[in-house]
C-alpha positions in Angstrom: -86.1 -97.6 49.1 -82.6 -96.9 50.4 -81.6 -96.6 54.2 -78.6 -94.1 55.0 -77.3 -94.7 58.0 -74.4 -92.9 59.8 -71.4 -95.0 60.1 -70.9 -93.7 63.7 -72.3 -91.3 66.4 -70.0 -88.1 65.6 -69.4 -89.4 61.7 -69.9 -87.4 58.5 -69.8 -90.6 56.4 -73.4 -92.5 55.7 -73.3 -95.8 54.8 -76.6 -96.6 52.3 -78.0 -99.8 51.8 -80.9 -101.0 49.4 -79.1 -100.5 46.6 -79.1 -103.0 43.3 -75.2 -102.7 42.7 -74.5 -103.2 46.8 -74.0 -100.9 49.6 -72.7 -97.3 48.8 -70.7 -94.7 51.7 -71.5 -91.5 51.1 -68.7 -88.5 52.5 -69.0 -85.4 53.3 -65.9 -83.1 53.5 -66.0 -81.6 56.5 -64.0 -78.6 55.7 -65.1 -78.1 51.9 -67.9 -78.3 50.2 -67.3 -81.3 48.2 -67.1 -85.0 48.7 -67.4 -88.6 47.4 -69.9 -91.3 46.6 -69.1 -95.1 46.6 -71.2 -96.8 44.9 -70.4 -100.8 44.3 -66.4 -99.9 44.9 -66.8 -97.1 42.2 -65.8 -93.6 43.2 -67.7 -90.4 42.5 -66.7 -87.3 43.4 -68.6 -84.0 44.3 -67.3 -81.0 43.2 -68.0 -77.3 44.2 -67.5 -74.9 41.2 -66.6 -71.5 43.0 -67.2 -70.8 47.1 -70.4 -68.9 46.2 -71.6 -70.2 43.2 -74.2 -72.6 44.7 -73.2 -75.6 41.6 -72.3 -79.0 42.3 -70.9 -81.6 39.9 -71.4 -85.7 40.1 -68.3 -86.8 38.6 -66.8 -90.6 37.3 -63.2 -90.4 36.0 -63.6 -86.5 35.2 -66.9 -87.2 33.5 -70.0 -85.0 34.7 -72.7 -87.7 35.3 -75.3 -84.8 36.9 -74.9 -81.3 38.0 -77.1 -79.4 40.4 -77.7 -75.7 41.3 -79.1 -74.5 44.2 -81.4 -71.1 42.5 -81.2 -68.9 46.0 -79.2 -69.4 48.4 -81.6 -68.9 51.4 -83.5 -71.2 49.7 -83.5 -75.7 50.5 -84.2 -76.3 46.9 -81.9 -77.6 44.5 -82.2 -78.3 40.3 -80.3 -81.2 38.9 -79.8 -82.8 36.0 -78.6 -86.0 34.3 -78.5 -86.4 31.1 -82.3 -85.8 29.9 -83.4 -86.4 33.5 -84.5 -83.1 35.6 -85.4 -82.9 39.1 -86.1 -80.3 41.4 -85.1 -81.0 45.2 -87.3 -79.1 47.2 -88.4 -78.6 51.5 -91.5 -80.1 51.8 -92.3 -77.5 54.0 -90.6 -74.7 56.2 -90.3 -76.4 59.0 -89.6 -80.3 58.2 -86.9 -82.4 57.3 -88.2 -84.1 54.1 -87.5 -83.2 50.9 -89.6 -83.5 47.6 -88.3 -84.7 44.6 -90.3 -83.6 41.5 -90.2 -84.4 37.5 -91.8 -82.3 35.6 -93.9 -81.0 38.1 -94.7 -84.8 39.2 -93.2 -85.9 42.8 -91.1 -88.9 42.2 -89.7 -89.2 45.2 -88.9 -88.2 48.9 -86.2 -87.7 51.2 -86.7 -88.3 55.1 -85.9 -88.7 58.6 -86.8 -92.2 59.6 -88.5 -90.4 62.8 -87.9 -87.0 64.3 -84.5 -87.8 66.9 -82.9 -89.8 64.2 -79.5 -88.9 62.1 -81.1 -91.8 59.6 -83.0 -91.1 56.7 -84.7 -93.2 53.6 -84.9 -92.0 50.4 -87.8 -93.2 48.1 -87.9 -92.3 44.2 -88.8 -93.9 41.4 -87.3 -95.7 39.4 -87.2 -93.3 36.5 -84.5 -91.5 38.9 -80.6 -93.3 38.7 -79.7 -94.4 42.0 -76.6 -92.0 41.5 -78.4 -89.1 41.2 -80.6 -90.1 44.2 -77.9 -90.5 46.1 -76.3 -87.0 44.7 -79.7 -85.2 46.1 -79.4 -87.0 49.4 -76.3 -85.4 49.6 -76.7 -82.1 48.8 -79.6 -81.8 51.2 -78.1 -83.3 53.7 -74.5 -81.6 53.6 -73.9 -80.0 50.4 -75.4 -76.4 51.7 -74.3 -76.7 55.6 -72.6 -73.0 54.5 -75.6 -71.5 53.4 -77.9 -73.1 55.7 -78.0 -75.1 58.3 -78.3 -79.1 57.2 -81.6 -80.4 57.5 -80.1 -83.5 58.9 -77.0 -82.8 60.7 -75.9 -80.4 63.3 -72.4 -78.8 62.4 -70.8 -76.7 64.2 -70.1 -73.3 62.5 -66.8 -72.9 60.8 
């Protein structure tokens, strides 16, 4: 289980603990739709391919470690995949925060507030799913699509 906490009370940056290789910052570009992950002191960057297109890239040193597309862009589900690993990163419901992470049609993880009137959230998968790649989905749900809707866990305000 990983704990992503915001580094401060008006901060875009999570720090993530929990990890196996250390703590990890996760950024989020406010004025873009791409940012970075630190994992261990390694750099990964997010990448938006086109302002409508709805496709993310994980990358290490120009290498595409998982790519994710979001199918609608009204809807808070994402598809990403690593290698031979598949997920779909989907709203538990309308109305909540958490999201689902299924394999295969089998839920292999979540992605939640730690209580209603929190910024903080925990992420628990598997762990058939990289840490990477979970902390790719937390991402996206959590910033990656502030353009097309509002982020689940942050309030922005409108560009």
């Amino acid at each position: 289980m990983f704990t992503c906490m915001p580094r401060s009370l008006c901060s875009w940056e999570f720090q993530v603990s929990g990890l196996s290789t250390g703590p990890a910052i996760l950024d989020f570009d406010f004025f873009t739709e791409y940012g970075r992950i630190s994992i261990g002191g390694t750099e990964h960057a997010i990448r938006k391919h086109g302002i409508l297109s709805g496709h993310w890239t994980l990358e290490l040193d120009e290498t595409t470690l998982a790519e994710a597309k979001k199918p609608n862009a009204l809807s808070r589900t994402f598809d990403i995949r690593s290698g031979p690993t598949q997920l779909t990163v989907r709203a538990h419901t309308a109305l909540t925060r958490r999201f689902d992470l299924f394999q295969g049609g089998e839920t292999v993880g979540m992605i939640r507030p730690e209580h209603p009137f929190t910024r903080r959230a925990v992420i628990e998968c598997d762990s058939s799913v990289p840490e990477a790649v979970q902390l790719f989905a937390f991402w996206l749900v959590d910033g990656g699509d502030r353009h097309a809707i509002p982020s689940p866990f942050l309030s922005r305000p409108p560009r």
